[in-house]
C-alpha positions in Angstrom: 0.0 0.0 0.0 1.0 3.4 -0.8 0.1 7.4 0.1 -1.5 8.5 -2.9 -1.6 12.3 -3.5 -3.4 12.5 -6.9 -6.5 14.9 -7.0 -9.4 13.7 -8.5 -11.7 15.6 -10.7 -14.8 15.8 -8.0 -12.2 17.2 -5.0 -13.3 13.5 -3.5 -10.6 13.5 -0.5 -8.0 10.6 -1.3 -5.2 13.5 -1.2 -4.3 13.4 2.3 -1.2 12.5 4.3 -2.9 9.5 6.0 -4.9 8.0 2.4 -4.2 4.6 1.3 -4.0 3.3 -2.0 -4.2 -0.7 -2.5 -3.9 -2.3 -5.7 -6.1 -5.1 -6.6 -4.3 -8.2 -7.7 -6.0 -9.4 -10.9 -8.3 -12.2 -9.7 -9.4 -10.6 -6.4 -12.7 -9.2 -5.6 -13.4 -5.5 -5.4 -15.5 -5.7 -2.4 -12.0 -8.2 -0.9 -10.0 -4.9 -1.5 -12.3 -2.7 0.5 -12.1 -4.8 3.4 -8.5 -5.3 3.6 -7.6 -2.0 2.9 -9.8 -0.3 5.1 -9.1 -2.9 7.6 -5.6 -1.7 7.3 -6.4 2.1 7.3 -8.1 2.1 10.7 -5.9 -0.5 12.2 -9.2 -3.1 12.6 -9.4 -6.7 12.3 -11.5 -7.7 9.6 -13.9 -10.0 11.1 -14.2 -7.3 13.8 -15.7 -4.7 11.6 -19.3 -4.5 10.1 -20.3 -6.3 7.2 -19.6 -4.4 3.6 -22.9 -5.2 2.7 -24.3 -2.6 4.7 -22.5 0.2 3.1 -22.3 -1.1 -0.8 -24.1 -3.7 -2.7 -20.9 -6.1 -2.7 -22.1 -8.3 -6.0 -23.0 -5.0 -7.7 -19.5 -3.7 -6.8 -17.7 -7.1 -7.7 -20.0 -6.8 -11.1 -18.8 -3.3 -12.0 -14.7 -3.8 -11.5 -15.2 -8.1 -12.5 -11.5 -7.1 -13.8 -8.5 -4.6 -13.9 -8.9 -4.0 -17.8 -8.4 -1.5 -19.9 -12.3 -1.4 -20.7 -13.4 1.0 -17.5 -10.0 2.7 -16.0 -11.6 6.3 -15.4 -14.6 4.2 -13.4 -15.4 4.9 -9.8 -17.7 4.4 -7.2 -18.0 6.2 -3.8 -18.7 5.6 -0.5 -18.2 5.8 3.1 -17.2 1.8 5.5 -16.2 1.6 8.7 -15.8 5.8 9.3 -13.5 6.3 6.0 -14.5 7.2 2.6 -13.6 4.7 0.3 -13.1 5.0 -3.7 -12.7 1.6 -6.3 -11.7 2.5 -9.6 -11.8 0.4 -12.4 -7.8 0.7 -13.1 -7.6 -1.6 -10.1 -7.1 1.0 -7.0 -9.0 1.2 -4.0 -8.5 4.2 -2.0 -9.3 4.6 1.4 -9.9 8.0 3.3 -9.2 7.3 7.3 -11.8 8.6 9.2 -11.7 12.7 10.5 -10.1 13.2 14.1 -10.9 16.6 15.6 
């Protein structure tokens, strides 16, 4: 995993200091990806944490990114698990957002 300072076009936050950026391996599920990499954002154990599903609908997620191709790169979807804001794009990234402290 990696710190991952590009902007993106909506000012979605996956700029800061703390971000993390993990690259899908070819043959593993996007909704896998959100899990781990949020799991390691926050510092959580996996099974510890609340299910996906009640955040994203993980087949329609798994549907949309079925593969890192070349066919859907500039694709992303949105949303917020476990406190962070998470991003999957369709060139294989999944960036996570840590939550806010104040």
């Amino acid at each position: 995993m990696s710190v991952d300072r590009r902007p993106l076009p909506d000012g979605f936050g996956d700029t800061g200091p703390e971000t993390v950026t993990y690259e899908r391996d070819p043959d593993e599920l996007p909704a896998r990806s959100v899990v781990r990499a949020v799991a390691a954002t926050v510092g959580a154990d996996p099974r510890r944490m609340r299910p996906l599903s009640d955040a994203v609908d993980t087949d329609a997620l798994n549907q949309l990114f079925d593969s890192v191709s070349a066919d859907r790169p500039t694709a992303r979807v949105t949303f917020r698990f476990n406190g962070c804001t998470v991003a999957v794009h369709g060139d294989g990234r999944t960036v996570v957002s840590p939550p806010e402290t104040r």
